[in-house]
N, C-alpha and C positions, 0 to 999 in steps of 0.2 A: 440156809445159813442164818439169816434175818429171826427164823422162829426160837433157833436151835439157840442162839444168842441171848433172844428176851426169855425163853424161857429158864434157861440159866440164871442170870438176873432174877428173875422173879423167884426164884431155888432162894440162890445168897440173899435174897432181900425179904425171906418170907420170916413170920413170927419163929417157927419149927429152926430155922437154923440160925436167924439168928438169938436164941434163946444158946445156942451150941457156942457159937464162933464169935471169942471173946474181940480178936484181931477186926473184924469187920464189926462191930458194936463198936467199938473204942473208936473207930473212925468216924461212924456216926455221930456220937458223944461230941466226937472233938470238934464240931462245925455247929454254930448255933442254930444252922438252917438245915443243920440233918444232912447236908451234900456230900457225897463221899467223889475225890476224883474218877474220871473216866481215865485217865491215864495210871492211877494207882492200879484198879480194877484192872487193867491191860498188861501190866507190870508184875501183877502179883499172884494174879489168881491161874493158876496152868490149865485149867478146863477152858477159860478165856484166850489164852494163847495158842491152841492147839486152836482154835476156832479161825483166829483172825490176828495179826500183827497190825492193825488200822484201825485208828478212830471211828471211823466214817460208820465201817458197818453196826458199829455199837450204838452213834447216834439213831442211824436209820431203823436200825433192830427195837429202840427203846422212844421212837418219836407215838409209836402208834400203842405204847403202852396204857392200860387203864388201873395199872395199881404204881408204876415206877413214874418221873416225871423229870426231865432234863431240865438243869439252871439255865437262864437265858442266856449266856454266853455258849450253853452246849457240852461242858466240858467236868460235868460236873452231875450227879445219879440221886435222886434221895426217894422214898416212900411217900406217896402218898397220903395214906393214913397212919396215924401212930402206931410205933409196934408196942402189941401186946407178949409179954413175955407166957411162954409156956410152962410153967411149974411142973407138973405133971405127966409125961408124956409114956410115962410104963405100960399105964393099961390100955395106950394103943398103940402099943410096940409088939411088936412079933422079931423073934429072932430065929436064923436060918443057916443050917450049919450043911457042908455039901457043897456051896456054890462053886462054879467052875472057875480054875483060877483064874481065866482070861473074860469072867461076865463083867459086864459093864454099867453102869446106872443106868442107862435106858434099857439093858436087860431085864433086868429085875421092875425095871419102871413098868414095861409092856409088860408082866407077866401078873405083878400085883393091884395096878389098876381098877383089873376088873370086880376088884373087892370094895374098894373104895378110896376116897381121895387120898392119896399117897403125900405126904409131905416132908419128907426127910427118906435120907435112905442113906447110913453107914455102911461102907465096903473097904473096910482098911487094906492097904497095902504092905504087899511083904517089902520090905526095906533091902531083902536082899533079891530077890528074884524081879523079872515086868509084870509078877500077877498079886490076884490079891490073897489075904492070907484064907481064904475058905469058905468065909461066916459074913454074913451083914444083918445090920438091923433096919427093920421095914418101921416106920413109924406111916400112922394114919391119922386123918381127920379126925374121926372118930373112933371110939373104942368099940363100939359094936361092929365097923369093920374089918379091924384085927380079930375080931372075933369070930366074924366069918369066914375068912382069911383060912385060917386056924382050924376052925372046923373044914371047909373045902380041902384043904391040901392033907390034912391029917386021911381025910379020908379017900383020896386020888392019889396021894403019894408024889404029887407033879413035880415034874423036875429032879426027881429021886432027891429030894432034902427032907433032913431030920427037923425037925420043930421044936421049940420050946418057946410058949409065952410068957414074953418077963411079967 
């Protein structure tokens, strides 16, 4: 639970998403110390709720972080280092069409990996059904990742998904 917690956090708190997620920037923004609440984050974000309804494990999940750092009161999340905003992030994106409607972000996390540092991973949901709508986008570290990426799978076919690199 503890891993599963910080590494979510360190997801919502990386350069790659927050370059995405206006809502969580703006909360940064609004605190002159970068803090975003731990009870906003508990409140608002449903990959966090589905985790934990308690404080505690969020503290405990994020005491032994080395990129996030808790306010000394405890109640309260920011970044370590400045974020750098991502401009650019096409040419190490891969898009994936095929997904199962019931794959999950650690699905696709374990699958693409082993290409290289995965930092971002859109998997929209269909608004009318519990699954997603088919399609996600894998963003990497790097671009020659997606590029291998892209070549491996174009030629294994893995997962039976079609491919197109934006």
């Amino acid at each position: 639970l503890l891993t599963a917690l910080k590494d979510l956090f360190h997801f919502y708190f990386s350069d790659s998403n927050l370059s995405k997620d206006r809502f969580l920037k703006s909360q940064i923004d609004s605190d002159t110390n970068g803090y975003v609440s731990l009870e906003l984050m508990l409140n608002s974000f449903n990959k966090v709720k589905e985790l934990t309804s308690s404080l505690d494990p969020l503290v405990e999940a994020l005491k032994s972080s080395d990129f996030l750092e808790l306010s000394p009161d405890r109640h309260r999340v920011r970044r370590i280092k400045p974020f750098t905003e991502v401009l650019d992030s096409d040419p190490k994106t891969i898009y994936i069409e095929g997904v199962g409607k019931h794959a999950k972000h650690s699905d696709l996390m374990a699958e693409f990996v082993q290409y290289g540092t995965v930092t971002y991973i859109s998997l929209p949901k269909n608004p009318y059904t519990t699954g997603n709508k088919g399609f996600a986008f894998i963003e990497f570290e790097k671009e020659e990742a997606a590029k291998n990426a892209l070549k491996e799978l174009i030629a294994s076919d893995i997962m039976n998904l079609s491919l197109i690199h934006i």
